[in-house]
C-alpha positions as CSV (number, residue, x, y, z in Angstrom):
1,X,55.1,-41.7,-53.5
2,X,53.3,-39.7,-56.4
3,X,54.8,-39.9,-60.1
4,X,56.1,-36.7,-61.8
5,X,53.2,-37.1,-64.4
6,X,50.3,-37.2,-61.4
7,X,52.6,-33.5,-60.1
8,X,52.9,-32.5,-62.8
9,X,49.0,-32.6,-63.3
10,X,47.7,-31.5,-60.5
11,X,50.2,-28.5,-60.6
12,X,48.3,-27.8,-64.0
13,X,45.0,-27.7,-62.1
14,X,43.4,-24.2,-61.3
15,X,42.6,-25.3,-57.6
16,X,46.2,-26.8,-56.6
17,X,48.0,-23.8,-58.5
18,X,48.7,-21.6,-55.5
19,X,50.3,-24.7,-53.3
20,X,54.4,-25.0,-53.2
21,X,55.3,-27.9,-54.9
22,X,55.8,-29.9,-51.5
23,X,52.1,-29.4,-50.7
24,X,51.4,-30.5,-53.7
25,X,53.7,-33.7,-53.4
26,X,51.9,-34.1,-49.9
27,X,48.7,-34.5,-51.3
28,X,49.3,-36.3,-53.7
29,X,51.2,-38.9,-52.0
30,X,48.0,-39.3,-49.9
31,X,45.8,-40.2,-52.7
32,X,44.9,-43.2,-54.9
33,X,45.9,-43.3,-58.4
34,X,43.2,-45.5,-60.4
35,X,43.5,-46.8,-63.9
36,X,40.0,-46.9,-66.5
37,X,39.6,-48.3,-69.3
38,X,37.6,-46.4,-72.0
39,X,33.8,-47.3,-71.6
40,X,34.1,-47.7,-67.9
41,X,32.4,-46.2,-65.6
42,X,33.8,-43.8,-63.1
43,X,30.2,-42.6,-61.4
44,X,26.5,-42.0,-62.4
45,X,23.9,-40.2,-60.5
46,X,22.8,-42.7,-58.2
47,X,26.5,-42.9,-56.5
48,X,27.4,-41.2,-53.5
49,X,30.1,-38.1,-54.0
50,X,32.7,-39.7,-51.7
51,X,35.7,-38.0,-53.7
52,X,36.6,-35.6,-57.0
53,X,39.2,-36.9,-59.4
54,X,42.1,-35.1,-61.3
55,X,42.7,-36.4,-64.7
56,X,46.4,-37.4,-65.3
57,X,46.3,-39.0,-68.1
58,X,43.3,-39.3,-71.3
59,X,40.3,-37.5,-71.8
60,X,36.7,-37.9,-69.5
61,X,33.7,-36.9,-70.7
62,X,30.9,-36.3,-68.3
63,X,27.2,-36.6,-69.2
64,X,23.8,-36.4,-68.8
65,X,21.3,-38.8,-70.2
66,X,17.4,-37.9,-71.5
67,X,14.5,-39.8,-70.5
68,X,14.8,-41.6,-74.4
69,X,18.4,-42.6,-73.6
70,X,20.4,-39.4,-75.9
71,X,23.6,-38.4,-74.6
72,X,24.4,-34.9,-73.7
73,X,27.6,-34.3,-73.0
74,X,28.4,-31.7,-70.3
75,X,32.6,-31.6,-70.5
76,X,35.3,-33.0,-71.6
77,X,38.1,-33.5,-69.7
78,X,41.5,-33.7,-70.2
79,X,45.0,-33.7,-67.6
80,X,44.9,-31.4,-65.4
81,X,41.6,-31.2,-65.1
82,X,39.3,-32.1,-62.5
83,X,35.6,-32.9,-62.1
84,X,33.1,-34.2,-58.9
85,X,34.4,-31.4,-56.5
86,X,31.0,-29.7,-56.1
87,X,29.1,-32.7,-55.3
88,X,31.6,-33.9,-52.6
89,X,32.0,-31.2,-51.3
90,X,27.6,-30.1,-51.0
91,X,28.1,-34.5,-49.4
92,X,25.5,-35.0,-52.2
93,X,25.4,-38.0,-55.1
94,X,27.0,-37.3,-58.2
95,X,24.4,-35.1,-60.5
96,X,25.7,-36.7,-63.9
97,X,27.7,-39.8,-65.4
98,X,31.6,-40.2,-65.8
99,X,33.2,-42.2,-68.0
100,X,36.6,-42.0,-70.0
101,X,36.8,-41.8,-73.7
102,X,40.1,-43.0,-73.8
103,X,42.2,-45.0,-71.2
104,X,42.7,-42.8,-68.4
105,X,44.7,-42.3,-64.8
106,X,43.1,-40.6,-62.8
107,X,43.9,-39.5,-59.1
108,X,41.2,-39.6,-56.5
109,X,40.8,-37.4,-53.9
110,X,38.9,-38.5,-51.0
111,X,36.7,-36.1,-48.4
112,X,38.7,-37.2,-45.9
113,X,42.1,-36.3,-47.3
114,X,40.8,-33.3,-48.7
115,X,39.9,-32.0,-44.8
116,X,43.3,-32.5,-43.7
117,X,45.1,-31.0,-46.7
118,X,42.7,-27.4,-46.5
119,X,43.5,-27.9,-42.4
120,X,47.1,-27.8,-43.6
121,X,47.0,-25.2,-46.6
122,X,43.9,-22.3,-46.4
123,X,45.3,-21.4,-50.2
124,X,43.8,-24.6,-51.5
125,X,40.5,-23.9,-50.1
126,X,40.5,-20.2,-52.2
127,X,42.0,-22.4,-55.4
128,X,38.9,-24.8,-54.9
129,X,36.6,-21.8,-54.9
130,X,38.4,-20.3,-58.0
131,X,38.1,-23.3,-59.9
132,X,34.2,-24.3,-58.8
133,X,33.4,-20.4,-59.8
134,X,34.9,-21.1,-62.9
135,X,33.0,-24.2,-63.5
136,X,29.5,-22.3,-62.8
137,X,30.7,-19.8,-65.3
138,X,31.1,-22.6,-68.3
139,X,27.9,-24.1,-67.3
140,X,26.2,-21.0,-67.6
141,X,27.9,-20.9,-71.0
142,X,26.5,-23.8,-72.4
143,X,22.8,-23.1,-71.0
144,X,22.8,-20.3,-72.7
145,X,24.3,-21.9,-75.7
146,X,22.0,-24.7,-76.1
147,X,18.5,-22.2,-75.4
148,X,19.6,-19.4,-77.6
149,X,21.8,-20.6,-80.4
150,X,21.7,-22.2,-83.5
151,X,24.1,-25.0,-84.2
152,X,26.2,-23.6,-86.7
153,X,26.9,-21.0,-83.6
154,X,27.5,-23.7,-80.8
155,X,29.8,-25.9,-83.2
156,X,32.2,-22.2,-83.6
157,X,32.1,-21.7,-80.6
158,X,33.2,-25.1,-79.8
159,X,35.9,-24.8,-82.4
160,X,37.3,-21.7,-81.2
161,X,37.4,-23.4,-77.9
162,X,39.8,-26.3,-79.5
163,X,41.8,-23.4,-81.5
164,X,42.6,-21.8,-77.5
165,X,43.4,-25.1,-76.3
166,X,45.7,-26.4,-79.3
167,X,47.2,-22.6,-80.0
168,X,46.8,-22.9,-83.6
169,X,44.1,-22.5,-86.1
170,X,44.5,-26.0,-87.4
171,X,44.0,-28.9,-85.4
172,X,42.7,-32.4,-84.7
173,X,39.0,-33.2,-83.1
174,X,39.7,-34.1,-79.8
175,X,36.3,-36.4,-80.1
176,X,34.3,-37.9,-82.2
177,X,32.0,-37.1,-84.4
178,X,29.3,-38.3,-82.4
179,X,31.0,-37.0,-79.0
180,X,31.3,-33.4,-80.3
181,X,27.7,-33.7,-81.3
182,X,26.3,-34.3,-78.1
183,X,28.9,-31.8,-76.6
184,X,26.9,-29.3,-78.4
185,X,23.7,-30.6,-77.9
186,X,22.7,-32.0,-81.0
187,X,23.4,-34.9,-83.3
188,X,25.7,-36.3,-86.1
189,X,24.2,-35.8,-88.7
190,X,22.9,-32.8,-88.0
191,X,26.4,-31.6,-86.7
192,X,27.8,-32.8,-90.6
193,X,25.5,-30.4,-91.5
194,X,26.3,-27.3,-89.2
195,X,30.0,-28.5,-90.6
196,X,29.0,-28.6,-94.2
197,X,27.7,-24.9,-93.8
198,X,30.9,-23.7,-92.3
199,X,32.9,-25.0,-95.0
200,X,30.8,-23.7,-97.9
201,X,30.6,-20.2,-96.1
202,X,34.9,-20.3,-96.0
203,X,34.7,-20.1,-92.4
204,X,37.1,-23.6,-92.3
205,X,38.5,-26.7,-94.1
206,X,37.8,-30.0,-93.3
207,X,40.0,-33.2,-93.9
208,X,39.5,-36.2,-91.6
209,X,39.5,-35.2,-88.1
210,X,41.7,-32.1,-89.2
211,X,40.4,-29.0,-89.0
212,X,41.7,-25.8,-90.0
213,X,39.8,-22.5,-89.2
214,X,39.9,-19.7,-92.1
215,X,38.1,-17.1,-90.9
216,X,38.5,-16.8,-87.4
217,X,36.7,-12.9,-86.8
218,X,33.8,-14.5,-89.0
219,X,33.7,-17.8,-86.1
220,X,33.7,-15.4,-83.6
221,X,30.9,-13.3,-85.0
222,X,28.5,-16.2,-85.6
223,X,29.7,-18.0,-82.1
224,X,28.3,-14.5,-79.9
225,X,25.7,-13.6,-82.7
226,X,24.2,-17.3,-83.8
């Protein structure tokens, strides 16, 4: 029997939004709920793509590495969330590492499971396809982000992104230093920097992982114009 946290979460989830809430307590009661510790690995590249996962609890962050070993961090994930759909369901190996930045539940949702519960409900196949166009649209995001902007630009933008998420203009990093550089493609010293000009500019204030935006119309200028 699924928990009220693991409904609650996939409820939360763009692809499961259009199912009744007894489709979405049948599916979940036919999938696994597995526990990670932060560090551990969920996939890498070399694994087949035998399920997705929906993040019930924590934060995942899922990442690329370069032929000298740098992080870059595709996504961040938090509840409700979920990630590895695309590869399951093209029956190819996951194109990317997985691995929670803090201890996370996560529910996994095998092929085979997923079959019968689309047999059962068409709606979650046009939630899948919703969710997976949304994905392609954030990816395109970021290409273009990290070919064509500065990273005074990508670090507003990704602060505007935390603003939308926390629904206020001051807030906590949701990551690390080093995390939210290699979210935005660069790293942390040269992210302090990008910071450092933000602040001196008026755009925010900075004190420990608390950040509070100032100026957001000048943010959003220099996030589409950087």
């Amino acid at each position: 029997m699924a928990d009220l946290q693991a409904i609650k979460a996939m409820k939360s989830a763009p692809m499961f939004s259009a199912l009744s809430d007894a489709a979405v307590k049948s599916l979940a009661s036919r999938c696994r709920v597995r526990t990670f510790a932060r560090g551990q690995m969920i996939f890498s590249p070399s694994q087949a793509a035998g399920a997705f996962f929906v993040v019930l609890s924590g934060r995942v962050k899922v990442f690329m590495l370069s032929p000298r070993g740098e992080e870059q961090i595709l996504h961040l994930y938090g509840p409700g969330a979920t990630f590895g759909e695309a590869a399951m369901l093209a029956g190819i190996d996951y194109p990317a590492h997985a691995e929670p930045v803090s201890d996370a539940r996560l529910m996994v949702v095998t092929r085979e499971v997923l079959r019968e519960a689309m047999a059962a409900n068409p709606d979650l196949a046009m939630g899948m396809l919703a969710g997976l166009s949304g994905k392609l649209r954030e990816f395109n995001r970021l290409i273009e982000d990290l070919s064509l902007k500065e990273v005074p630009a990508r670090l507003a933008g990704a602060l505007l992104k935390m603003r939308r998420s926390s629904g206020a203009d001051c807030f906590r990093l949701p990551a690390t230093k080093r995390e939210l550089a290699a979210q935005i493609g660069t790293v942390a010293e040269t992210l302090s920097r990008a910071l450092g000009k933000l602040k001196s500019e008026g755009l925010v204030r900075v004190k420990g992982s608390e950040v509070t935006l100032l100026d957001v119309p000048g943010l959003k200028a220099l996030a589409k114009n950087g």
